[in-house]
N, C-alpha and C positions, 0 to 999 in steps of 0.2 A: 537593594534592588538587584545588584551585581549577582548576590549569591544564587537568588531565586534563577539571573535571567540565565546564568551556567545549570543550574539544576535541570531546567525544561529544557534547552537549547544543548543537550553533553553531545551527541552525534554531530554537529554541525564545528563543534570546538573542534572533534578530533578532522573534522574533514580542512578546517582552516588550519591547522596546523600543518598541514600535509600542501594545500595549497600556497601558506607563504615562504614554502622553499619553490615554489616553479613560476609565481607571479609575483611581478611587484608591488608588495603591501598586501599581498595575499588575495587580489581581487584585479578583476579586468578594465574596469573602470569604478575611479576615488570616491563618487556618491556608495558606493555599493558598501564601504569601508565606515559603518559610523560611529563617529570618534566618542559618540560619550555610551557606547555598548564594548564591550570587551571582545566581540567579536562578530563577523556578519551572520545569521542564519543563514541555513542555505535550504532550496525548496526543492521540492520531486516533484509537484504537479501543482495543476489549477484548474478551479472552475466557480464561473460566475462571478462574484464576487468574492471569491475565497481564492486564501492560496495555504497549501497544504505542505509543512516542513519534513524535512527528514528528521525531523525528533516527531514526524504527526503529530503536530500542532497545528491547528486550525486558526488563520486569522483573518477577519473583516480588510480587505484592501482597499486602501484610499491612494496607493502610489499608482498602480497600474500600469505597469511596465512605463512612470512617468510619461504617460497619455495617450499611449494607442491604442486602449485599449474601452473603447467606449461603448461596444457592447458587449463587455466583460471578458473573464476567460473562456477559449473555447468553445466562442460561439457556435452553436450550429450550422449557423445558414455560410460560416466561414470556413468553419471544416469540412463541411460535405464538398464544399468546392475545390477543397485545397486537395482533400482526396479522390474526387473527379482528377484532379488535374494531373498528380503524380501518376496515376495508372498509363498517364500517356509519354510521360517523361519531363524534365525538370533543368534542362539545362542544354543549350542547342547552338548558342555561339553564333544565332540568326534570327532576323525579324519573326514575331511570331505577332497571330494576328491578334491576339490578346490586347497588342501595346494600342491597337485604333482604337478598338473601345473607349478601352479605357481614357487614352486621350480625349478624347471629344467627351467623355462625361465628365474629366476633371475641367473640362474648355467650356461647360454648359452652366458649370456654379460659376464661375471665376473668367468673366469675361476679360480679365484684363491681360489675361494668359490667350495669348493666338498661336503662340506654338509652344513645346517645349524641349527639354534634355531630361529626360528620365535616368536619375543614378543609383546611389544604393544608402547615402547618410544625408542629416542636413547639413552636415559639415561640408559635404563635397558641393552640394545646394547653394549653400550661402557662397563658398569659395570661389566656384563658379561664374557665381551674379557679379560677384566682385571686379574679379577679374575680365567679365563681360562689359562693363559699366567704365573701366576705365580706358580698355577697346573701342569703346563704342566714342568715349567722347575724348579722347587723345589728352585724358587728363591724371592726374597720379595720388592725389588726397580726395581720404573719404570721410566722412562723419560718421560715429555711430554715438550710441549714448551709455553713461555708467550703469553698468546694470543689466543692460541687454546684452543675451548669449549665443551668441552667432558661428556657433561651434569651437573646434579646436585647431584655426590651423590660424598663422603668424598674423596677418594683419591686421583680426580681430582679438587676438590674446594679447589686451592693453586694456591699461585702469586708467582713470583722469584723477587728475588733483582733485583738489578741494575749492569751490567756489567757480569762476567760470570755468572757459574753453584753456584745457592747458594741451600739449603735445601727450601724446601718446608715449607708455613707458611700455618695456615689455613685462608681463608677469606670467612669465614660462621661460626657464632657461635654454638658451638656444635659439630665442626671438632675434632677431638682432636688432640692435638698436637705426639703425639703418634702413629696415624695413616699419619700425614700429612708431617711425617718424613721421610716416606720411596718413598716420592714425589720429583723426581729430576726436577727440573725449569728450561729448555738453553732456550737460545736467539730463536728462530727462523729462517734458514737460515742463521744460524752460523754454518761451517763447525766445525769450529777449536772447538767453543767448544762441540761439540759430541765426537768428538775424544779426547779430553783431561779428558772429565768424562768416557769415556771407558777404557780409559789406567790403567785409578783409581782404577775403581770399576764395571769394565765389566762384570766380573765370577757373580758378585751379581744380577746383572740388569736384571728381567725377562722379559720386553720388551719395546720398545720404541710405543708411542700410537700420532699419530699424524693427524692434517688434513693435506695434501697435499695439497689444497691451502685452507688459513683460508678463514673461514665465518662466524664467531661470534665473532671478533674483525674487524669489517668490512672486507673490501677484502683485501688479501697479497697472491698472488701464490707465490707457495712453489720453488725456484730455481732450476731445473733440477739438479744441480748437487749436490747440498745438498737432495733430495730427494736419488737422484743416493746415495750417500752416506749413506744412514741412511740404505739401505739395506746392505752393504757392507759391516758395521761395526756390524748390527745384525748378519752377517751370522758367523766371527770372531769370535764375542764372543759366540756364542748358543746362545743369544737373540729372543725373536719374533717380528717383527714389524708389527704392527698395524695400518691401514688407515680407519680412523673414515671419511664415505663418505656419512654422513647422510645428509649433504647440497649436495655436489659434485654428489653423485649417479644417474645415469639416468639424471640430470640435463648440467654438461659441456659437458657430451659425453655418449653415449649409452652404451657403458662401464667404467665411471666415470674416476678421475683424472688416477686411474691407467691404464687404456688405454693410455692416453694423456703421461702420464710420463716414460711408459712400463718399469714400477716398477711393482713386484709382491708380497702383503702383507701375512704375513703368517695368518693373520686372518684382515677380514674386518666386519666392521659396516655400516647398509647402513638405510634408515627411509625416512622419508617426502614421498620424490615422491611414491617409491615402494607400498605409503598406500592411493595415490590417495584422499590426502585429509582425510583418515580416520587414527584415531591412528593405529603405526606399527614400529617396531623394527625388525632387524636380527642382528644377529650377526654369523658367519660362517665363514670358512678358512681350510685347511687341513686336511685329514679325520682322520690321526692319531691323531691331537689335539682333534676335534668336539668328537673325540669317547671319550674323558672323560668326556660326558657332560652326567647326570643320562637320563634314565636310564641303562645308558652303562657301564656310569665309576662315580666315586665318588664328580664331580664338580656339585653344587645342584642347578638345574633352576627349575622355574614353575611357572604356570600363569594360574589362572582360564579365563583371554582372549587373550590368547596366540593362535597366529596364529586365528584369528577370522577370521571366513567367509567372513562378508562386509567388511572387510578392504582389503582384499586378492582379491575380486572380484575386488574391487575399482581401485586397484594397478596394477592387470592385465589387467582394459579395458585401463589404463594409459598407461602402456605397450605397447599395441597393437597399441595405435595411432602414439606412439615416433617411432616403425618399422616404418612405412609410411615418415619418415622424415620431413614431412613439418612441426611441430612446430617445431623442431628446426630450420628450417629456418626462420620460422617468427619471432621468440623468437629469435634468434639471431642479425639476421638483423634490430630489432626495437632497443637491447641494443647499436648496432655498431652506428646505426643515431643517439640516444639521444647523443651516450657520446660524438660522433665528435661534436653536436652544444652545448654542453655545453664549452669543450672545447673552440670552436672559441671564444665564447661568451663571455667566462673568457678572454681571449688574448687580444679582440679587449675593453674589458673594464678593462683589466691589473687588473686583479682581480688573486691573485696568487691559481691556482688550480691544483690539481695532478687528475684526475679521471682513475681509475681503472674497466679493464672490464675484463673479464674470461667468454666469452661462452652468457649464457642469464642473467648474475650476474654482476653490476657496484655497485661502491660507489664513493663520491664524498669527495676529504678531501680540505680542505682551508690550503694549506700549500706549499711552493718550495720543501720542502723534497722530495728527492723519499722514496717511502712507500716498503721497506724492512721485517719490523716487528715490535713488537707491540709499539715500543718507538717510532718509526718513524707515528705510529697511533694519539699517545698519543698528540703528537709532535703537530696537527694540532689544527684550530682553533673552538675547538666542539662551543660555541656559535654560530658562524657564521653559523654552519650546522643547527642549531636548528632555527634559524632567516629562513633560505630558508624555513627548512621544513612546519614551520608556516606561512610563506609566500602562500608557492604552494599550501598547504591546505585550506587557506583561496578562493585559485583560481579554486580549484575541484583537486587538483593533492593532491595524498596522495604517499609521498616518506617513502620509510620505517622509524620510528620516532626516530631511536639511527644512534648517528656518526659509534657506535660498532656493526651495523647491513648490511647488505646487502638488497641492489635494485634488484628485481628482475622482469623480462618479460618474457609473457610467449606466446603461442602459438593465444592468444584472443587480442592482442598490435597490430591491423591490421595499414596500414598507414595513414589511417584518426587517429586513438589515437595518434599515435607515432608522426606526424604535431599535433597537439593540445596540445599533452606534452612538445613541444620543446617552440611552443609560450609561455607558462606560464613560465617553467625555466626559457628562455631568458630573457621573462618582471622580471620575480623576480632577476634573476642576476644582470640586470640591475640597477634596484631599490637597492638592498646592494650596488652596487657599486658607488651610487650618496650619499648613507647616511654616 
């Protein structure tokens, strides 16, 4: 399959080659790098559900800029705005009135959100809340869980042992062990142990930061009642809890997981969709928290592109299409038919598979496990998922390229795509299942 994927893919060799002398590992960020392809393609353009290579290759997209993109590439009703917009200009270093808008329409799904900080990643987002949370309650240890991916910045780049609640390690060099200390690790949709590190060390704990259902260790919804629980037990101890809905947001429900779960966070993280494709971050929750954020109260944000115009514009004609409901129906409805003929297709060629779906979001694990949390992720057969995904790539289908990643469809997976994605899985399923 190596031979073939350089044959189709020769333009894009020579451009990574060029690139892994200027970036390291030849790409901007490590998903982009997939280790069982000899090299990353690279694209010139998109539209709808396609995205079109510089070797002109045509492939079905199921990553989608991994999730912001829910009414495909290149929407219309996103572009005419972003091109309204730049004709007036795109960068001012001042309030522009875009940002109320937009504010009070993200404040109209998401009531839990009364004010916000509009930034530019959900890394600066989650980082933020963090730092907000342990502000607000003069305290210094947080809980998060194995598995959930709360971006890239030190206090959340930490794995947990095996079995309960162990201290926080770092896994990024450069962490220091000293900041990565006050990082508590549970299980995931582990009741028992939240409640056992609460009993411990509650009074310490400035907030629990979670996704409600992961999507950066592939897909795991978060148990109702272990979510039910994690607010139950912040409200106990004076804790904040935290719902990082920077996948989830605007993508499972118009008002994201915590709609779905009717849990209410004391501060939420929200990103991808809200930016329509462009960089964007929020981070927002309770007005007596958000008011110690400068220039009000003493917690220090700021962003030369913070709250940008075109992202804001971008995010709100997004908005306006998700009111109208029909991509979530088409996006929905296209993830419901893939995963049912995957499904069959595993059964009737006894090929052992779990597929998980949540909303316009599936992943597919090669394993009898049910998928609980991150062990039960671990647990599956990642080669075999890297075989399909090279498989369907070689066929025009581009499934997203980590086992630790989420499938996503979106409003542009009309029924002609969604029948032509199912022929290729089936024939690739099939094909694993004779080798």
């Amino acid at each position: 399959m190596c031979e073939r994927y350089c044959e189709i893919f020769r333009i894009s060799s020579r451009l990574y080659e060029e690139a892994r002398k200027l970036f390291p590992g030849g790409v901007n960020s490590p998903v982009r790098l997939m280790r069982h392809l000899p090299y990353p393609f690279y694209v010139k353009e998109a539209y709808g559900p396609y995205l079109i290579t510089v070797d002109d290759v045509k492939l079905i997209d199921y990553c989608m800029g991994f999730g912001p993109l829910i009414l495909g590439h290149r929407p219309r009703p996103v572009l005419e705005k972003v091109r309204e917009y730049l004709e007036r200009g795109w960068m001012y270093g001042t309030p522009t009135e875009i940002e109320i808008e937009y504010a009070k329409t993200i404040m109209r799904y998401f009531p839990s959100i009364e004010m916000m900080r509009i930034v530019n990643t959900g890394t600066e987002a989650t980082m933020n809340a963090i730092r907000l949370a342990r502000a607000y309650t003069k305290r210094k240890y947080i809980v998060k869980f194995d598995g959930c991916y709360h971006g890239a910045h030190d206090h959340v780049l930490v794995k947990a042992g095996s079995g309960a609640a162990t201290w926080g390690v770092p896994t990024s060099a450069g962490v220091l062990e000293e900041v990565a200390r006050y990082t508590i690790v549970l299980p995931f949709n582990d009741i028992e142990s939240v409640e056992k590190t609460f009993r411990e060390l509650g009074n310490e704990i400035a907030c629990i930061i979670v996704e409600p259902i992961m999507g950066n260790y592939g897909l795991v919804p978060g148990d109702p009642e272990f979510i039910k629980t994690l607010r139950e037990v912040c409200d106990r101890y004076g804790s904040l809890l935290i719902f990082d809905e920077v996948i989830t947001g605007f993508r499972v429900d118009i008002g994201g997981a915590q709609k779905i779960y009717n849990v209410r966070p004391d501060i939420t993280t929200l990103g991808k969709i809200v930016g329509g494709g462009f960089p964007i971050g929020i981070f927002g929750g309770r007005r007596e928290i958000m008011e110690l954020i400068t220039p009000l109260g003493p917690v220090y944000n700021a962003g030369t592109f913070n709250a940008h115009p075109i992202s804001l514009v971008a995010g709100l004609a997004t908005i306006r299409e998700l009111e109208k409901g029909y991509p979530y129906e088409i996006a929905n409805r296209a993830s419901e038919e893939i995963t049912k003929a995957i499904q069959d297709v595993a059964t009737d060629c006894k090929i052992p598979i779990k597929v998980i779906r949540v909303a316009s979001m599936f992943q597919i694990y090669f394993t009898e496990r049910d998928i609980k949390n991150a062990d039960d992720v671990r647990s599956s057969n990642v080669k075999l998922y890297e075989k399909l995904h090279k498989k369907c790539l070689l066929e025009g289908l581009y499934l997203t390229p980590s086992q630790y990643e989420v499938n996503f469809t979106s409003a542009a997976h009309d029924d002609e795509v969604v029948q032509k994605t199912i022929e290729i899985l089936c024939k690739c399923l099939r094909e694993i299942s004779r080798s």
